[in-house]
Steps between C-alpha positions, in 0.01 A plus 500: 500500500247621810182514165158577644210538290260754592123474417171723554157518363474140376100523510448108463614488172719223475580471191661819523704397830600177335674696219670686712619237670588336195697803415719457778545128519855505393610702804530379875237721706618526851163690571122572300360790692146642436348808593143390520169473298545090440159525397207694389400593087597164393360162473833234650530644819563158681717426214715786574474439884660133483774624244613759724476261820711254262753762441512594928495850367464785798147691453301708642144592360377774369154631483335270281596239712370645796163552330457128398569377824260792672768704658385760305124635421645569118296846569793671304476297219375576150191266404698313271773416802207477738349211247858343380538440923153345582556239206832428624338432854315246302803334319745490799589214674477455865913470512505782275292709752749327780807623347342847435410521835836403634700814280552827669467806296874605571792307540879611598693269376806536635624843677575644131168390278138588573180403310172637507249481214430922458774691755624488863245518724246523286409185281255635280670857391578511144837650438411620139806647291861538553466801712318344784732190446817756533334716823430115680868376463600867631284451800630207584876594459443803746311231698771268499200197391545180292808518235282373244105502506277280241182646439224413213138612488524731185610225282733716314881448504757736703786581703594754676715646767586868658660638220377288163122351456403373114280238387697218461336225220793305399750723597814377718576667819754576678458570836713628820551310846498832707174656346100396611332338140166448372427205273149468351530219244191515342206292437554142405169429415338810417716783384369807462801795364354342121681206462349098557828336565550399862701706679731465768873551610800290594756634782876403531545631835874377499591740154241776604307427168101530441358336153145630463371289222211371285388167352184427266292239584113413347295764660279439159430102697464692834267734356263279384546323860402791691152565243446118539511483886221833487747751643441895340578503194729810513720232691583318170544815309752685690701163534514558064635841537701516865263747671 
């Protein structure tokens, strides 16, 4: 079955990548897609670079990514972000950078799929709630855009389309061929809708079917990482509560 695994918001945390992964190592992937931010608020960012380069998954970066590679000035960052970015400038490795630099910050996969990190056209727009979701996948039927569009950036879990938008944490899906779709499939490494487990959603395109799920992983371990490594400290304690 035609399985792709769809990933967002990974924040160099790979311990919480790796359990995802390890979550889906009994099925055959024909795809890992991520909608940006490799990087940025966590401490294994090359880590998480050479795991998704091992994987040949199809990225694009988002805005933390942009920042630690100085395509961005990070002026719309919070000071915690701001600080979280300049020590991953000093963590990264130069093939880290490389591959950074080599991502675009949208990707159309095909003629049907689309990924951007926040929404079409504009990367860093945060489509916040179902509503927004819902009015997007309307604009984009009428438009006659990408059949399905991957976004991430709010690192909360959701699907919509014209007519039906919910937040989706580990809720199947089904979805229909003829109708435009939003998939947001949360954070992997830092959720923020109050849970810790990783997030992230599985796609059989050939059955129509959309698994948003959740696995646990040792965010107590990455915690004291992230305090160890002199990031904020607020970093550490919203990975303990998943905000």
């Amino acid at each position: 079955m035609n399985k792709i695994l769809i990933l967002a918001d990974i924040h160099a945390n790979i311990h919480a990548l790796d359990a995802v992964l390890e979550a889906q190592s009994a099925h055959e992937l024909s795809a890992v897609y991520c909608a940006g931010d490799i990087v940025g608020y966590g401490v294994y960012p090359n880590e998480c670079v050479e795991r998704l380069r091992e994987l040949g998954a199809i990225c694009i970066r988002g805005n933390h990514d942009r920042f630690v590679i100085g395509l961005d000035d990070g002026s719309s960052f919070n000071s915690m972000a701001y600080e979280a970015g300049r020590l991953t400038r000093e963590i990264l490795s130069a093939e880290s950078r490389d591959y950074l630099l080599g991502l675009p910050d949208e990707r159309r996969v095909d003629d049907n799929t689309l990924i951007v990190h926040g929404a079409p056209g504009d990367p860093d727009r945060y489509l916040f709630g179902s509503s927004e979701l819902s009015d997007m996948a309307d604009d984009l039927q009428r438009e006659e855009g990408p059949g399905v569009c991957i976004v991430g950036h709010t690192h909360v879990p959701a699907y919509a389309d014209s007519d039906h938008a919910y937040p989706s944490d580990k809720m199947l899906v089904m979805f229909d061929d003829n109708r435009r779709i939003m998939i947001n499939p949360g954070s992997v490494g830092q959720p923020r809708d109050g849970s810790p487990a990783a997030a992230y959603a599985l796609v059989e395109m050939d059955s129509g079917a959309i698994l948003f799920n959740r696995v646990t992983y040792d965010h107590e371990e990455v915690a004291v990482a992230v305090r160890s490594r002199g990031m904020p400290s607020y970093l550490a304690y919203r990975l303990l509560i998943g905000v």
